[in-house]
N, C-alpha and C positions, 0 to 999 in steps of 0.2 A: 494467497493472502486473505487474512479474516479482518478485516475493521472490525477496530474495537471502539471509537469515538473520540472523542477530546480529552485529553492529558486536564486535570481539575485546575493545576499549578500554575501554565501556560495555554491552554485552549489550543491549541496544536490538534492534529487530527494524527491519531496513528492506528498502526495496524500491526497484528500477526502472522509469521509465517517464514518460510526457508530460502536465503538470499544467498546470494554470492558477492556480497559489497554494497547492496541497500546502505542508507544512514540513519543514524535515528542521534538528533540532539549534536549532529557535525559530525560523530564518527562514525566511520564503516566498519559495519558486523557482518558475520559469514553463518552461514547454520541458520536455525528453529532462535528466533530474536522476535524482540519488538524494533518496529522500520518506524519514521515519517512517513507518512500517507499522502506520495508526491509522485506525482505523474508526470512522464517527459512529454511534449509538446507530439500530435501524431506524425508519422510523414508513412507518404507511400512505399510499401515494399517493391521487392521487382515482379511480385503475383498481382501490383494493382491493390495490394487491402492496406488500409490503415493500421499501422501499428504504434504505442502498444493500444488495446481495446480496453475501453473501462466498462466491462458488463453492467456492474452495476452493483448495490447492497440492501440490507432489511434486519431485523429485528431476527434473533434465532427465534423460532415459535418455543412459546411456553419457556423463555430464558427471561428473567428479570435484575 
């Protein structure tokens, strides 16, 4: 998924990218969609790692 920022209409945070039932605005899309930019709470897998991982985001260089 690619953040893209806040929706101008509602300040909402969403993102880009290929789901299998993400939502975006209450309904579930499947495929290359715009998502809500909402994270489930982590929990421990059975390898011991937290899931899911939020790496992290940034400005594309040289994209305005």
């Amino acid at each position: 998924m690619i953040y893209l920022g806040r929706e101008k209409s509602t300040s909402h945070r969403i993102m880009i990218g290929a789901s299998d039932g993400r939502t975006y605005r209450g309904e579930s899309r499947y495929g290359v969609s715009v998502f809500d930019f909402k994270i489930s709470a982590p929990t421990l897998t059975n390898e011991k790692r937290l899931s899911p991982t939020f790496v992290g985001y940034g400005h594309i260089p040289g994209l305005r």
